[in-house]
N, C-alpha and C positions, 0 to 999 in steps of 0.2 A: 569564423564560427560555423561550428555543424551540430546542430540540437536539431535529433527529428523526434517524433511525433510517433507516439503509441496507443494503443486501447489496450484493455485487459476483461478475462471472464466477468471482473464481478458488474461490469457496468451492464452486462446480460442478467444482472441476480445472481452470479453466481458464486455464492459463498465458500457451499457445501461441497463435497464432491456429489455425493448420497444425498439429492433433495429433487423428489420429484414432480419439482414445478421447473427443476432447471430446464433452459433448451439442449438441445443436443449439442454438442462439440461442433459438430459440421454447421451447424446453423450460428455456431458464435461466428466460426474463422470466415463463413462465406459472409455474414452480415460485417463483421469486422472490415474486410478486402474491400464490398462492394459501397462502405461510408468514405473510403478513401485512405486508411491505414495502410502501411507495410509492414507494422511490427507488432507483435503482441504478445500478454503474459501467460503464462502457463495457466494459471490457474489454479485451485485447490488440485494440488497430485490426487491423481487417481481420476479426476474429470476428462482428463487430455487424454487420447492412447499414452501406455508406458511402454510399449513397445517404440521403438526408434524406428524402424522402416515404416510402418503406417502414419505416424504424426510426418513425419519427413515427409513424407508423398502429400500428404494432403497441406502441411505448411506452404512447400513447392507449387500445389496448384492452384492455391491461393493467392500466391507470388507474397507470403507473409515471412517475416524473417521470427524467431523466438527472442526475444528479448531477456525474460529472466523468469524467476516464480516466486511465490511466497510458502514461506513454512510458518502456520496462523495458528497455532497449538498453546497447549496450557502451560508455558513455559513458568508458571506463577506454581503450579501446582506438583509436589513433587510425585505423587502417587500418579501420574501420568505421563510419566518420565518416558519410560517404554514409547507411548504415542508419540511426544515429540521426537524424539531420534526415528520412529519408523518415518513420519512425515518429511524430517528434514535427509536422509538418505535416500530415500525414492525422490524428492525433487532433486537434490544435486545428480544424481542419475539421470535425470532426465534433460535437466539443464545440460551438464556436459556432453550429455548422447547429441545436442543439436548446437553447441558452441554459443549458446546463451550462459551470462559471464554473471549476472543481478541476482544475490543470493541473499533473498530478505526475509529477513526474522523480524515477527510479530509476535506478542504476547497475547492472545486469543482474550474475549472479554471472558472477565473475572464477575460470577456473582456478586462478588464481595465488590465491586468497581461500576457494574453496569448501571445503580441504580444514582451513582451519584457526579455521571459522566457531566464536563461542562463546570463543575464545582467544586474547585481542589479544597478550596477549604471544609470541606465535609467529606473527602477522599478518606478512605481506611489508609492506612500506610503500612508496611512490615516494618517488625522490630529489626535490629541489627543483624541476628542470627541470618533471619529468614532472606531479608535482600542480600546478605554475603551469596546464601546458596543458589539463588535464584539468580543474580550476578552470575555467576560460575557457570550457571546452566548455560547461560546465556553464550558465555566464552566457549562452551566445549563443543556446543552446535558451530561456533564461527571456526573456530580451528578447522570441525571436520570440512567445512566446504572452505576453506584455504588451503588445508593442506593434502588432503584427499583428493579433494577433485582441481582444484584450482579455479575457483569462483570468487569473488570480491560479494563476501559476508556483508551485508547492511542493516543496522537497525532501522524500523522505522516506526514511530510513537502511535499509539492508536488508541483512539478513549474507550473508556471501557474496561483499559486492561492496567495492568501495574507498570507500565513504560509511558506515559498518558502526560502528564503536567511537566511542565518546562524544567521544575528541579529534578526531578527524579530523571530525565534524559539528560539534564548537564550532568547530575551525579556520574550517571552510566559511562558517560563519555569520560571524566575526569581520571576513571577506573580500569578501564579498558584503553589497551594498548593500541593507537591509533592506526599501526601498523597490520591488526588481528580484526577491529572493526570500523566499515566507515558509516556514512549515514544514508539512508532513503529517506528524504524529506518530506511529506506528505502535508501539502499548503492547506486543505483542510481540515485535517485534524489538529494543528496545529492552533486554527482559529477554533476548533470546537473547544480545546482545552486551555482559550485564554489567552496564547500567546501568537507574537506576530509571527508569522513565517518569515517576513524580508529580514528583520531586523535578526532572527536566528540564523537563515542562511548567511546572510553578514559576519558574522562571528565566527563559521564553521565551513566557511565556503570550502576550504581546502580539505575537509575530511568529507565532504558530500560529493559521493560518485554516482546518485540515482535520483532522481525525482519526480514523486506523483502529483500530478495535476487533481486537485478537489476542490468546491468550493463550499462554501455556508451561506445559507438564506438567515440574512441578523435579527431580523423579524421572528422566527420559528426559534433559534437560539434563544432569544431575549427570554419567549413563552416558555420556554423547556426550564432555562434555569427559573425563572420567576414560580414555574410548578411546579420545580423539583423533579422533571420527567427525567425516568431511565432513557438509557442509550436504544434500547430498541424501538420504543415509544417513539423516539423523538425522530427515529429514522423513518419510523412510519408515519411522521408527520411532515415530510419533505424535508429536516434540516440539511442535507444533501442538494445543492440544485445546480444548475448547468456551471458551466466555466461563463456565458454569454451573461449570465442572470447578473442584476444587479445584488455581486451577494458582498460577502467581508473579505476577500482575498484581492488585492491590488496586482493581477497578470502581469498588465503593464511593467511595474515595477520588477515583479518578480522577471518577468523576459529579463529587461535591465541591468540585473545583478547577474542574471545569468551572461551576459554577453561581453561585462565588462569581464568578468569572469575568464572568460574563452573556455566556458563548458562548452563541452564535445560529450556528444552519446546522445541518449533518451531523455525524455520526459514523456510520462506513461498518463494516461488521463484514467481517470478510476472513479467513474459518473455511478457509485454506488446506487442501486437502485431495490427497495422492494415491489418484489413480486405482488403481492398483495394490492399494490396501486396504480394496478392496469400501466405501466411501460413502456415507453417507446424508446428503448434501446437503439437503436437505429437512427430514431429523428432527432435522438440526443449525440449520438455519436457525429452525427451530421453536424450538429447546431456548433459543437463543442469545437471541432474540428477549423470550421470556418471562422469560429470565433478567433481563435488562437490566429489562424491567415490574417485577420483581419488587424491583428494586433503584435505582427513583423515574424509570427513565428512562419517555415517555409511550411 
């Protein structure tokens, strides 16, 4: 077995490229290095140098390897078409300029979705038209980073957005050609949207070639759906909390399937955090870190 061990920008806050409460770029990759990481994600494109000799030089002085990026766009919305393809061509650019191979497509939250994150049975749904197109969108992003750049496309479910609750990503998968999409698994949203992770990765082991570490506080969950909190609310009420915390994700298990498995590559930890609730990005990255040590990951 060789599963190593990632961070990524947003466990810094950072979502946005353009938000400035972000840290600096230099302050992710030297906090990232000095928690004890070797690998990490791009980030929202356009946060990271786009230029290849400055990220290279400073990835190298960090001794951090690139691991993959996200393209986090309104893939739900067709009058922003334009935006997603700008986002998802400057990250495979940027992926490829550094031999990072994780080319993950998120559906960016949806107004129409944020408010009823947590609670599929009050989800808006599209009609038939609209998930055909939105489907397609989705394929013609994964094509361009398979065949353009040579990146392994992944979806990966996020609430919030129209890719969110367990049917609508078996739909996805059912539709799509396994060969064109595989999956980023992401163990917390998974529990925010209801379903288990172990029991999905089970089912799906062989089309999962990436996986984000997250977890949920059940307590903050419970309160959210009980009040109907949006998805942004409820972020800002910690439903996010360490990988260490007593939260709804069973690591253990999840290592377990991984090993029976004989996954080889990453697991990326994604300790989402707002900005707004004074952060300790660093003590988490820390915390999360040794947690996973402590629980056979190397």
């Amino acid at each position: 077995m060789s599963i190593r061990i990632g961070n990524a920008p947003c466990s810094w806050g950072v979502e946005f490229a353009q938000d400035d409460r972000n840290p600096t770029w230099q302050t992710v990759l030297e906090e990232c290095s000095a928690a004890g990481y070797t690998g990490i994600e791009l980030g929202p494109v356009g946060f990271m140098p786009e230029d290849p000799a400055q990220l290279g030089d400073a990835l190298a002085q960090h001794q951090l390897e690139l691991i993959g990026g996200v393209v986090f766009r309104a893939f739900h919305d067709p009058a922003q078409w334009d935006d997603v393809l700008d986002g998802a061509k400057r990250t495979c650019k940027a992926l490829s300029a550094h031999g990072a191979k994780h080319f993950v497509i998120i559906d960016s939250i949806s107004p129409r979705r944020a408010p009823t994150a947590g609670r599929s049975a009050e989800a808006e749904q599209m009609d038939t038209a609209e998930w055909n197109a939105y489907r397609d969108r989705i394929k013609t992003v994964a094509k361009i980073g398979l065949e353009e750049y040579g990146l392994i496309p992944e979806i990966h479910p996020h609430a919030g957005g129209f890719m969110d609750f367990e049917p609508e990503v078996e739909r996805l998968l059912q539709e799509v050609d396994p060969a064109l999409l595989k999956i980023c698994i992401d163990t917390g949203h998974c529990t925010y949207a209801g379903f288990d992770p172990v029991a999905f990765m089970q089912r799906h082991m062989e089309r999962i070639t990436y996986v984000h570490f997250k977890n949920t506080n059940a307590q903050v969950k419970a309160d959210a759906i009980a009040n109907r909190t949006g998805f942004y609310d409820a972020c800002g009420q910690g439903i996010f909390c360490t990988l260490a915390e007593d939260g709804e994700v069973d690591f253990p298990k999840v290592r377990q399937l991984l090993v029976d498995a004989n996954y080889q590559g990453w697991c990326t930890i994604e300790q989402d955090c707002d900005p707004t609730l004074d952060p300790d990005p660093v003590g988490d990255a820390r915390i999360n870190r040794e947690y996973l040590q402590s629980i056979g990951f190397a």
